[in-house]
VOGU-3710 file (C-alpha; in Angstrom, 3 decimals, decimal comma):
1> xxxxxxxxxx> 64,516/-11,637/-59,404  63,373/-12,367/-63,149  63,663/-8,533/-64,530  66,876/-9,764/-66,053  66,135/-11,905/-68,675  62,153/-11,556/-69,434  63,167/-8,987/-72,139  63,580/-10,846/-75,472  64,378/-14,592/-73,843  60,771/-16,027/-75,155
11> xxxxxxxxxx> 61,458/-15,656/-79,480  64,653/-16,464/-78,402  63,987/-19,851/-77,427  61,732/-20,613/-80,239  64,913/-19,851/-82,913  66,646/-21,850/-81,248  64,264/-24,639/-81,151  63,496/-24,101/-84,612  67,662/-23,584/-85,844  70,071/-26,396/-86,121
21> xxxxxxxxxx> 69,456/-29,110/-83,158  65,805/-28,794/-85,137  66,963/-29,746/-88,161  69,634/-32,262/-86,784  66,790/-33,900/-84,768  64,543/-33,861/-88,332  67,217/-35,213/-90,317  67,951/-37,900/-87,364  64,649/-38,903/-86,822  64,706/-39,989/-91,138
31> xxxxxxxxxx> 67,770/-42,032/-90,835  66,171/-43,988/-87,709  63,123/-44,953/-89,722  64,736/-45,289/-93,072  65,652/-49,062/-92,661  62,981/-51,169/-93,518  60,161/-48,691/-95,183  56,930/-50,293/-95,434  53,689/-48,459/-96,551  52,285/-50,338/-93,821
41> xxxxxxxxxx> 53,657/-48,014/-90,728  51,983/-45,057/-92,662  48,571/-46,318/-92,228  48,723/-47,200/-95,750  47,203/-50,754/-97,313  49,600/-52,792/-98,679  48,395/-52,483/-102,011  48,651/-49,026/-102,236  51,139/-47,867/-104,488  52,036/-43,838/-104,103
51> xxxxxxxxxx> 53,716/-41,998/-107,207  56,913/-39,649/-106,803  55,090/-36,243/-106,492  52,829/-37,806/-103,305  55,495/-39,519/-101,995  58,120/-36,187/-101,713  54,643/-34,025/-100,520  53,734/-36,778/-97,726  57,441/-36,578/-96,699  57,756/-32,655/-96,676
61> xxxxxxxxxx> 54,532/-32,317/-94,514  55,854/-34,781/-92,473  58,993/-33,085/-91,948  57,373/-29,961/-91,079  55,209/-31,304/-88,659  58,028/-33,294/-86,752  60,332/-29,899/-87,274  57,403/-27,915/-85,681  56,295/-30,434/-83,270  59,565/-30,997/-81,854
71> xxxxxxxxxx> 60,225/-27,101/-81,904  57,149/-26,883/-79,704  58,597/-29,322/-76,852  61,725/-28,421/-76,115  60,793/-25,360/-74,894  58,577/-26,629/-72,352  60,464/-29,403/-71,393  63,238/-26,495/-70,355  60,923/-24,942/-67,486  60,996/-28,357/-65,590
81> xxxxxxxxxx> 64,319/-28,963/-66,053  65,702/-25,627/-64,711  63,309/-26,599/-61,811  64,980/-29,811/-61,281  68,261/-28,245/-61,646  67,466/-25,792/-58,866  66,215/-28,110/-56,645  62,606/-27,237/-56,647  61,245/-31,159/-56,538  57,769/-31,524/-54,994
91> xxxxxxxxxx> 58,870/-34,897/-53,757  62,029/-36,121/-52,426  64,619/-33,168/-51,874  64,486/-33,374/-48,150  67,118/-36,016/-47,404  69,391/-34,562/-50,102  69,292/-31,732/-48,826  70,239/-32,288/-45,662  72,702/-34,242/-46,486  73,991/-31,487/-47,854
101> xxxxxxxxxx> 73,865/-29,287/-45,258  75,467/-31,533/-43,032  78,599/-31,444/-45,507  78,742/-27,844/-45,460  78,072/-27,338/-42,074  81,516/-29,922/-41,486  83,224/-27,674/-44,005  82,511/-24,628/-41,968  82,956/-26,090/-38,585  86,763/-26,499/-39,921
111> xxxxxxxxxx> 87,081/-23,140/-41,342  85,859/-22,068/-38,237  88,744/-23,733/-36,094  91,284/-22,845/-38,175  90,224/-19,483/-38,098  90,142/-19,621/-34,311  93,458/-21,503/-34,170  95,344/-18,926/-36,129  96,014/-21,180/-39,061  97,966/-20,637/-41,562
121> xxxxxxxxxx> 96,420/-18,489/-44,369  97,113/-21,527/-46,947  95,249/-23,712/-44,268  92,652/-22,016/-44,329  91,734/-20,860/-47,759  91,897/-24,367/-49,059  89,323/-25,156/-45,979  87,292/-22,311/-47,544  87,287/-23,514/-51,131  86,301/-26,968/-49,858
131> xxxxxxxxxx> 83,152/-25,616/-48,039  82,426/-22,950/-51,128  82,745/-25,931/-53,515  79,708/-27,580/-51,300  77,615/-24,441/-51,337  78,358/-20,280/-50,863  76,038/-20,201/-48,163  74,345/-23,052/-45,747  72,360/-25,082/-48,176  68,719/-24,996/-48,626
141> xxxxxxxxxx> 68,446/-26,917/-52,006  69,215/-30,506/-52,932  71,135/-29,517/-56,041  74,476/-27,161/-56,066  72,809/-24,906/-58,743  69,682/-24,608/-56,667  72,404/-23,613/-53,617  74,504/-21,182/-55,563  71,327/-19,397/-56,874  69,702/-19,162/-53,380
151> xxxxxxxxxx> 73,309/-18,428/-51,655  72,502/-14,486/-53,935  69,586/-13,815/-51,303  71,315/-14,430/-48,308  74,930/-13,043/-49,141  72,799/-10,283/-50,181  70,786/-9,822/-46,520  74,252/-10,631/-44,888  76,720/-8,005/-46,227  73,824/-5,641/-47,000
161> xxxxxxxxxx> 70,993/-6,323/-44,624  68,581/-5,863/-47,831  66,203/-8,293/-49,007  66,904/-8,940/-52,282  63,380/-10,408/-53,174  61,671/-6,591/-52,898  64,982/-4,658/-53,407  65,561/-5,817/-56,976  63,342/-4,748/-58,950  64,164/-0,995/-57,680
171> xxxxxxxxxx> 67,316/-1,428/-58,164  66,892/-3,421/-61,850  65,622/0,159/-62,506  68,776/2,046/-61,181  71,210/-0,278/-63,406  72,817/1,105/-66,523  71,833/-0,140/-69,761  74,965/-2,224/-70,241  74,749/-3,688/-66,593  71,285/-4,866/-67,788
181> xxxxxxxxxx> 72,562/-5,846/-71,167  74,857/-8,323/-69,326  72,370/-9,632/-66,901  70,236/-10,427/-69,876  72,790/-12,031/-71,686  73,572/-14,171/-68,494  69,580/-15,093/-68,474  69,787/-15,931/-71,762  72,670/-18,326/-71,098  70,895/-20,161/-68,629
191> xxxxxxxxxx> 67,689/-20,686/-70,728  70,074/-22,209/-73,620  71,728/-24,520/-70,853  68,149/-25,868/-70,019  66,961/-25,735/-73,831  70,627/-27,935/-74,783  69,557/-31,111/-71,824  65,533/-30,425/-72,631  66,944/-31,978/-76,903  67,861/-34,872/-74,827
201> xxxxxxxxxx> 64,546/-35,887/-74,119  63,352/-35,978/-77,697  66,616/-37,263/-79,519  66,418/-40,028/-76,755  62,555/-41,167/-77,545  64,046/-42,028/-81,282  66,918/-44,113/-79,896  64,199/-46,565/-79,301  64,211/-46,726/-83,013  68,093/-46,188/-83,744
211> xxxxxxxxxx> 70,365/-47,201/-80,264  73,327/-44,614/-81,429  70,880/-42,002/-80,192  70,878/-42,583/-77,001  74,576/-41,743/-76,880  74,008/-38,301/-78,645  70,735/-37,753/-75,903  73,373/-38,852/-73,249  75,847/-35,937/-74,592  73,492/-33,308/-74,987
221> xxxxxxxxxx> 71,783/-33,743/-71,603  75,251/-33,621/-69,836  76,757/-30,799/-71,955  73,736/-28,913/-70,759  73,562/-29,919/-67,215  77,818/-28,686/-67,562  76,614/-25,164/-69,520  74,108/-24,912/-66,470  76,510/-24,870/-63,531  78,594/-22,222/-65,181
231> xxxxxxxxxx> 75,876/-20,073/-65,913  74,041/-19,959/-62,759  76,707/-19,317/-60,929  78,177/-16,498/-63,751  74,243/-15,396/-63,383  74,250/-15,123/-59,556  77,847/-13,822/-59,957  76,533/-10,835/-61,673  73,718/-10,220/-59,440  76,036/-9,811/-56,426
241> xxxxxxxxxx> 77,862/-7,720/-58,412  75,176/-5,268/-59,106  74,706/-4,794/-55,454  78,156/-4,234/-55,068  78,662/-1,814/-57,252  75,022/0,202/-57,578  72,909/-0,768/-54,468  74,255/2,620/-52,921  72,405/4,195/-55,406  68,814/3,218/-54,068
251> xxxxxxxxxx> 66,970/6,376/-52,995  68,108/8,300/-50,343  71,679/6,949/-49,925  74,084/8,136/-50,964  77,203/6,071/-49,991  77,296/2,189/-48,834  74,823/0,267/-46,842  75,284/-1,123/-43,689  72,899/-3,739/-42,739  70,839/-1,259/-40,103
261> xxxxxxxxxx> 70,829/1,647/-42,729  69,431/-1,504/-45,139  66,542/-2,855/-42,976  65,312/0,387/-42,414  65,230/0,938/-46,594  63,546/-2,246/-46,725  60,823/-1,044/-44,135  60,186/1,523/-46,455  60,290/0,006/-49,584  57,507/-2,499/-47,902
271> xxx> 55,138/0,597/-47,103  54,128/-1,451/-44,313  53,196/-4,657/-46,325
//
């Protein structure tokens, strides 16, 4: 489930590594170590004295270098983020997640008596929003974003019997060009949410050298982890969507799907795999 934002996303990120939070982080990063100058944190001997024209050269390769270097991190300090945002911890999601679980299964247990009881409809839709607030689906993840991404797959395989691991990239190919153009734009969303809380990481590392950083790492790495949550769930928003409204048009059908008309597809699809 990646065909939707592969095209385009990678130069992407560089620009924006490279664009303005660059150049703020450069022009940061020379007020921190401004105070105090001493030829002696350059490597230099004391004694050395450096004319004008050396001086502004030293300080333009070194701005390059820190512009490119830091350019080169962010980006992959994105990928683990988005991991950790998802929930996909090698160590240590278990308990959250089941805590987790346990919450939502409370939440449904209610919407579930209510339902039974005859409730009334205000009853139960605010029972409803409470358990879709926890997760859209029974939660598998330690992290909501990891839950409302994996809730796709299995709202998918509920309403449609398909699975949407091996039915989307057929039906990636069925989508019109501006259903694509939106599902890329939604990737590309997401990737800028991770790239925004990845700046924290560097602009943080010089408020060891200047404290008032550590309140702008502090802002960017929640204003990302905010961007995040809307996007992955505008992201898996659109996905459903595009089942909605074109899985019919998967070969040989016609009309909708019902979940035994979709298993059998999915048989096929396989080719016995």
């Amino acid at each position: 489930m990646g065909g939707d934002g592969d095209h385009g996303g990678r130069p992407d990120r560089w620009r924006q590594a490279l664009g303005p939070l660059g150049a703020l982080w450069v022009g940061a990063a020379a007020v921190a170590v401004a105070p105090g100058h001493d030829p002696r944190r350059l490597g230099l001997p004391p004694d050395v004295a450096i004319g004008w024209p050396q001086a502004l050269l030293v300080a333009a390769a070194v701005v390059v270098l820190a512009w490119t270097a830091v350019g080169l991190l962010v980006p992959l300090l994105a990928a683990p983020i988005s991991l950790l945002w998802l929930g996909r911890w090698p160590v240590g999601a278990g308990p959250l997640t089941a805590w987790r679980r346990e919450r939502w299964n409370r939440a449904h247990q209610l919407v579930t008596r209510l339902s039974q009881a005859g409730a009334p409809a205000e009853a139960q839709a605010r029972a409803m929003t409470r358990r879709a607030a926890i997760a859209l689906a029974s939660p598998c993840r330690s992290t909501w974003m990891g839950d409302r991404w994996s809730a796709v797959e299995q709202r998918v395989a509920d309403a449609y019997g398909l699975d949407l691991v091996t039915a989307w990239p057929r039906l990636w190919l069925a989508l019109p060009e501006s259903a694509r153009a939106e599902l890329r734009a939604a990737k590309t969303g997401w990737d800028r949410s991770t790239q925004l809380a990845a700046w924290a990481v560097p602009f943080g590392a010089l408020g060891v050298v200047w404290w008032p950083l550590f309140g702008v790492a502090a802002l960017m790495g929640v204003a990302g982890w905010l961007r995040g949550r809307v996007a992955v769930a505008y992201r898996a928003d659109l996905i459903e969507a595009a089942f909605d409204l074109h899985a019919a048009g998967l070969p040989e059908l016609l009309v909708g799907l019902d979940p035994d008309v979709g298993r059998r597809l999915i048989a096929n699809l396989r080719k016995g795999a």
